[in-house]
C-alpha positions as CSV (number, residue, x, y, z in Angstrom):
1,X,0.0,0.0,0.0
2,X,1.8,3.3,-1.1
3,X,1.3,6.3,1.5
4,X,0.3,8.3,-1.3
5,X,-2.9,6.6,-1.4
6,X,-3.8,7.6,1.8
7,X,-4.6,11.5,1.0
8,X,-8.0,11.4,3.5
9,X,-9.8,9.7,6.1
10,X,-12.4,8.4,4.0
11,X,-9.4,6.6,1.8
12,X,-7.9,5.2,4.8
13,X,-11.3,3.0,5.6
14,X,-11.6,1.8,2.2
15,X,-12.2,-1.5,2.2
16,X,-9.0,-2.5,0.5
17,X,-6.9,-0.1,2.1
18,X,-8.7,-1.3,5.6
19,X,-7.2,-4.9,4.3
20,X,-4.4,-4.1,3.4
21,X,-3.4,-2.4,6.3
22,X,-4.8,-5.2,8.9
23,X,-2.8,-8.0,6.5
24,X,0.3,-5.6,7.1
25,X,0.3,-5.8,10.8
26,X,-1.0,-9.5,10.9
27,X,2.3,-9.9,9.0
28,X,4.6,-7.7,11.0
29,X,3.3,-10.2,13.9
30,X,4.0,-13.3,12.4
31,X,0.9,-14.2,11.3
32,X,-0.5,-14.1,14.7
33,X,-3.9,-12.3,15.6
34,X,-2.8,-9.4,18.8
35,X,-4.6,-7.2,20.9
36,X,-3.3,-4.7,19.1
37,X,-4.5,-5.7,15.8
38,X,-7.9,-6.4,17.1
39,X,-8.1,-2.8,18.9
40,X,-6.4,-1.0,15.6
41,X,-9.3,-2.5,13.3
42,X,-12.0,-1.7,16.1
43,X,-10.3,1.9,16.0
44,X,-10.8,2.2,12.0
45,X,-14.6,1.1,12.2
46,X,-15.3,3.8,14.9
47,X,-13.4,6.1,12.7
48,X,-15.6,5.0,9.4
49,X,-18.8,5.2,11.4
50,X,-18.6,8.4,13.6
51,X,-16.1,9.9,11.3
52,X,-16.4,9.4,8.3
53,X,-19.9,8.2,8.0
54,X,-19.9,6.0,6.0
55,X,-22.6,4.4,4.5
56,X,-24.3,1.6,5.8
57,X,-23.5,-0.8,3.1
58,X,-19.4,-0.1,3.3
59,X,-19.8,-0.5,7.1
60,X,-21.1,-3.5,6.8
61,X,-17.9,-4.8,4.9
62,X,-15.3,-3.5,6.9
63,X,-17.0,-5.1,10.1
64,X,-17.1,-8.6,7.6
65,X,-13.3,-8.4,7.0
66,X,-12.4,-7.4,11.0
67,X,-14.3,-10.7,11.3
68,X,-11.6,-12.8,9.7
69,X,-9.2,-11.5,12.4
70,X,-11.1,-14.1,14.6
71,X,-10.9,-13.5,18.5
72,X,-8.4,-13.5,21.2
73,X,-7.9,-16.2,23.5
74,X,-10.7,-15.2,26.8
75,X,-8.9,-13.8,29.5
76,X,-5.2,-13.1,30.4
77,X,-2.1,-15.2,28.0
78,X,-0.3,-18.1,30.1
79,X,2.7,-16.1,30.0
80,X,0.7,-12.9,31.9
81,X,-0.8,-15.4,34.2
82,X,2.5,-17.1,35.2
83,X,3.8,-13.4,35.7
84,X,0.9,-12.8,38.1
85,X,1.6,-16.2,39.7
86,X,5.1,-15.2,41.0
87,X,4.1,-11.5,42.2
88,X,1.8,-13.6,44.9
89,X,5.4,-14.0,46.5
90,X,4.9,-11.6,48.9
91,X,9.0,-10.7,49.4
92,X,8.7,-10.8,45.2
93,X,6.2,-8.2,45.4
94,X,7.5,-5.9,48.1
95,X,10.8,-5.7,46.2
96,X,9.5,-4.4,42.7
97,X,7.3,-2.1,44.7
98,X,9.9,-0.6,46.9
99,X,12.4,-0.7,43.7
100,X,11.7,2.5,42.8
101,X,12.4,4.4,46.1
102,X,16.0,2.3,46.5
103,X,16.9,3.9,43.0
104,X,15.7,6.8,43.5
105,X,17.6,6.6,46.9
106,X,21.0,5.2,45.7
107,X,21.1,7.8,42.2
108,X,20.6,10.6,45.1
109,X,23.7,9.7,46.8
110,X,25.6,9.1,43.6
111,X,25.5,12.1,42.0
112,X,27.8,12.3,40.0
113,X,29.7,9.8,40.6
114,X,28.1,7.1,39.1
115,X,27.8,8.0,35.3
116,X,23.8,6.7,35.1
117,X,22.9,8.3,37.8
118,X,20.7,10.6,35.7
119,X,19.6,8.2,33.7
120,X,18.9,5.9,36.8
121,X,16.7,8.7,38.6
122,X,14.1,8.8,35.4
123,X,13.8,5.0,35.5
124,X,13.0,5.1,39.1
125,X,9.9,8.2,38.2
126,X,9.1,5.4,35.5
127,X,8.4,2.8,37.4
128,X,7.0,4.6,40.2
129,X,4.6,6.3,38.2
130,X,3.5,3.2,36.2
131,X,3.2,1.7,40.2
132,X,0.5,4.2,40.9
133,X,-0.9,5.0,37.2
134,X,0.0,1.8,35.3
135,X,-0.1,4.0,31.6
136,X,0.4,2.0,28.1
137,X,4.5,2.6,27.7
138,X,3.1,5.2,24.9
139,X,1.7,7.7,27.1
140,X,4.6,6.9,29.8
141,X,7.3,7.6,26.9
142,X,5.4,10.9,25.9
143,X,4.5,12.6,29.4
144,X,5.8,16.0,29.4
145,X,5.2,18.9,31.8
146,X,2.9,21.7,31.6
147,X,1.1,19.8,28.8
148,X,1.0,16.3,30.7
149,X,2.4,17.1,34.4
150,X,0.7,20.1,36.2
151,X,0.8,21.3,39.7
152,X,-2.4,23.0,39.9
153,X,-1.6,24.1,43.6
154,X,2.0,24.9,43.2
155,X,5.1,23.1,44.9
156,X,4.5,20.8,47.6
157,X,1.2,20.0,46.4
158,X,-0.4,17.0,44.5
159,X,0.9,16.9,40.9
160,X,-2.0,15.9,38.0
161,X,-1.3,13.3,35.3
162,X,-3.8,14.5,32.6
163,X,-3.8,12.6,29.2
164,X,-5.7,11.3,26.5
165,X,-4.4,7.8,25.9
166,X,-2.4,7.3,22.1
167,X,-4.6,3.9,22.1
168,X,-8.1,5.1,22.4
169,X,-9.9,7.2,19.4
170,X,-11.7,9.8,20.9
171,X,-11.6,8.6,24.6
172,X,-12.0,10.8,27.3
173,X,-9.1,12.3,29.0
174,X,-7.7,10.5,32.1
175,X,-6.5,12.1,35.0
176,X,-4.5,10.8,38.0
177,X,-3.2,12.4,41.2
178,X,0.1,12.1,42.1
179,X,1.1,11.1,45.9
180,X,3.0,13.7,47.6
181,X,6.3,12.1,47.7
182,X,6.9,11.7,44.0
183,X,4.7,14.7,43.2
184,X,7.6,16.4,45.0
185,X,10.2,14.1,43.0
186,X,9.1,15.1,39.6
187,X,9.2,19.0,41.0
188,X,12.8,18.4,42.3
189,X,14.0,16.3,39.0
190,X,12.3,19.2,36.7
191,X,13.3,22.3,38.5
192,X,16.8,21.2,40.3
193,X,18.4,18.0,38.8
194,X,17.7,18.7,35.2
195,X,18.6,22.1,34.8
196,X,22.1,21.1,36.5
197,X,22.1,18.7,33.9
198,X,21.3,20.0,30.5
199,X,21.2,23.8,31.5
200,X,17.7,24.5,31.4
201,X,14.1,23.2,32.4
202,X,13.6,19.5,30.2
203,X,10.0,19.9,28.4
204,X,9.9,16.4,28.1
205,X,9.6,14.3,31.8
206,X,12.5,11.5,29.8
207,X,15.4,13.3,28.2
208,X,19.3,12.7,27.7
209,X,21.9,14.2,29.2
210,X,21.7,17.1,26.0
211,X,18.4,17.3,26.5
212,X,16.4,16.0,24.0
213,X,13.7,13.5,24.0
214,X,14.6,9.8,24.9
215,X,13.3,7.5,22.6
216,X,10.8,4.9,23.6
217,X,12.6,1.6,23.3
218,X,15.5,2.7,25.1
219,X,13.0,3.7,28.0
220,X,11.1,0.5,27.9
221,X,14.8,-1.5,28.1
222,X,15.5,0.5,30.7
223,X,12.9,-0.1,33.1
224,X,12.8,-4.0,32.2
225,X,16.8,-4.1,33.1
226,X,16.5,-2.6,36.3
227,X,13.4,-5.2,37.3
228,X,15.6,-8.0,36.2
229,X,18.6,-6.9,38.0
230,X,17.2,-5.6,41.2
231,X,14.3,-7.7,41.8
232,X,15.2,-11.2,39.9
233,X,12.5,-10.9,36.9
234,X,11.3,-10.2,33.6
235,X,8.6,-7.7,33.3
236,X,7.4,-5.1,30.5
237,X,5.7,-2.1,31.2
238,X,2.9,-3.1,30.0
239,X,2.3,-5.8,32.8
240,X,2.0,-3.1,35.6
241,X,-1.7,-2.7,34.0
242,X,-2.2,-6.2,34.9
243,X,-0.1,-6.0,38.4
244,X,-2.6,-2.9,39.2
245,X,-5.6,-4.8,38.9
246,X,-4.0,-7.7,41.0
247,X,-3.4,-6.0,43.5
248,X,-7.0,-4.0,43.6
249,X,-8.8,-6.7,43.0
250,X,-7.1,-8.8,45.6
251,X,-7.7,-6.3,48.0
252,X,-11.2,-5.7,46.7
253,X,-12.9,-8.7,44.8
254,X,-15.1,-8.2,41.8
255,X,-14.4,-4.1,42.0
256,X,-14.5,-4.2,38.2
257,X,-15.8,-1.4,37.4
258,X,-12.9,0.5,39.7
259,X,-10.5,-1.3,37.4
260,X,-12.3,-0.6,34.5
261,X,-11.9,3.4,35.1
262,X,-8.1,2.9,36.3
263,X,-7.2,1.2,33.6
264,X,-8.9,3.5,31.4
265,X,-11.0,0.4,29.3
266,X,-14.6,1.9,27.3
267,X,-16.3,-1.1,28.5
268,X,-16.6,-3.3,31.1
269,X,-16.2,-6.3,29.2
270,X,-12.9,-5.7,28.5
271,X,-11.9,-5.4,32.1
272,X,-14.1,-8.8,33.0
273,X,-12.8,-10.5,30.2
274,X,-8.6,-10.5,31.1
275,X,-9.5,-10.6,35.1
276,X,-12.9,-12.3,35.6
277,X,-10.8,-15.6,35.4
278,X,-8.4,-15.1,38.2
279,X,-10.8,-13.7,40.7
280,X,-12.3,-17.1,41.1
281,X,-9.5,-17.6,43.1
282,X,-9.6,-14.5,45.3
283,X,-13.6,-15.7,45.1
284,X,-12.4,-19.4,46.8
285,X,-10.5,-17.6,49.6
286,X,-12.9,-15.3,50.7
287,X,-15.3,-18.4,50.9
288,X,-12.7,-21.0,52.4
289,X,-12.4,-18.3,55.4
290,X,-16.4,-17.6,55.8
291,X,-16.1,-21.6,56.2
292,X,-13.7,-21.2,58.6
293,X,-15.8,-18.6,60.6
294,X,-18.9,-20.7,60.9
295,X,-16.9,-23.9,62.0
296,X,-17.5,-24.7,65.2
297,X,-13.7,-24.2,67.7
298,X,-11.2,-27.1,67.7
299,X,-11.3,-29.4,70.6
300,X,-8.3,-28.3,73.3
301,X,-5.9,-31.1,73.1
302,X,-6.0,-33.1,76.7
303,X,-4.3,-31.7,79.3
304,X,-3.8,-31.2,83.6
305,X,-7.6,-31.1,84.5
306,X,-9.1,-31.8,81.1
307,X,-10.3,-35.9,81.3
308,X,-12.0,-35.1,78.1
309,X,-10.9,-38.3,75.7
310,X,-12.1,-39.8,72.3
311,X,-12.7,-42.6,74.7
312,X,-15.3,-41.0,77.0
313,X,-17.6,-40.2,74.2
């Protein structure tokens, strides 16, 4: 498909240009259907429909060839569901949530001596801020302040997150609150570390020592080398969105719909469909321990003064 082609919207949801463009990406994935294929052909009909307009007759074709795609596999991949399985190692967890504070800890008291420290300090704002707002690595890669990253009450406040998220057409925009430590961490990195870095205020929340822009798949390898080496495992940035709901939903079982608006999902369905499956277990353990509650006490064993024996029943 030449890029000259594609001199409107209304060319881009032509039905051949729509198959072309879906058989591309199938292809770039090996032949395998993706979430991502599945939400960029859902993202296309929107666009046709409330867009475009149109008509009924060419909607009903482009819908025809998304069904080809097939569906995804219900629920969470084996590989996200292992990853889930090891975070319910308590130590396991409390070292990749504490991670971010030891970094941001040891970079402090390496400056400059250690020649990543900078570098170190903006992995440790990563993966504290996809901790508490687990964003697609897009939106994480393209925070910047004043656009992105406010501090609607000034310094020593609660800093805003505000966004619309690069996978969602249209979607309304998502904000998050910042908790006062890192709000004050983001401040300081902005105002104090980077300017005695690069000379000046960074526009961009990830930038080299120069200044400009880091590019996404350096920050992604960044955060997924520090998890390996500091905690002892393999973890993208996209599985803090699933991490987030574990640990919500653990806490609070069947709170979908909090999940739902966290995560930033349009429907429900989505959110039930990756995480109805493991909350049967969190489901099993909050009824194993009403069981427990309604069961009458143990017998004491037998002791001084207790003649109470099997054989006296």
């Amino acid at each position: 498909m030449e890029a000259s082609r594609l001199t409107s919207l209304r060319k881009l949801v032509e039905p051949d240009v729509f198959r072309s463009i879906l058989r591309h990406q199938w292809q770039k994935n090996g032949g395998k259907v993706s979430a991502r294929l599945i939400a960029l052909a859902a993202d296309l009909i929107a666009l046709a429909s409330e867009w475009v307009e149109v008509s009924a007759a060419q909607l009903v074709e482009l819908k025809a060839i998304r069904s080809k795609l097939g569906k995804l596999p219900h629920g969470l991949s084996e590989k996200n569901r292992g990853f889930l399985r090891k975070l319910e190692n308590t130590q396991l967890l409390g070292r990749l949530i504490n991670l971010p504070d030891q970094m941001w800890r040891r970079a402090r008291r390496n400056t400059p001596a250690s020649p990543y420290w900078f570098v170190d300090l903006q992995t440790a704002l990563a993966l504290d801020i996809l901790l508490h707002v687990p964003l697609r690595i897009e939106d994480l890669g393209s925070l910047k302040f004043d656009e992105h990253i406010h501090w609607p009450q000034g310094k020593g406040r609660p800093a805003i997150i505000t966004l619309r998220q690069a996978k969602v057409l249209d979607g309304d925009p998502l904000e998050f609150e910042m908790p006062p430590y890192l709000s004050d961490r983001l401040y300081t990195f902005r105002n104090e570390i980077a300017v005695d870095v690069i000379g000046r205020r960074p526009e961009c929340l990830f930038v080299s020592a120069t200044g400009t822009p880091r590019k996404l798949p350096t920050l992604r390898v960044a955060i997924q080398r520090a998890v390996l080496r500091r905690v002892g495992m393999w973890i993208t940035p996209h599985q803090f969105r699933h991490l987030a709901a574990k640990i919500h939903l653990d806490a609070n079982p069947g709170h979908y719909e909090v999940v739902r608006q966290f995560l930033g999902h349009k429907t429900l369905r989505t959110t039930t469909r990756f995480y109805a499956g493991p909350n049967t277990r969190r489901a099993g353990r909050a009824h194993a321990e009403l069981i427990k509650k309604l069961r009458e006490p143990p017998l004491k064993p037998r002791g001084r003064g207790n003649d109470f024996t099997e054989r006296s029943i």
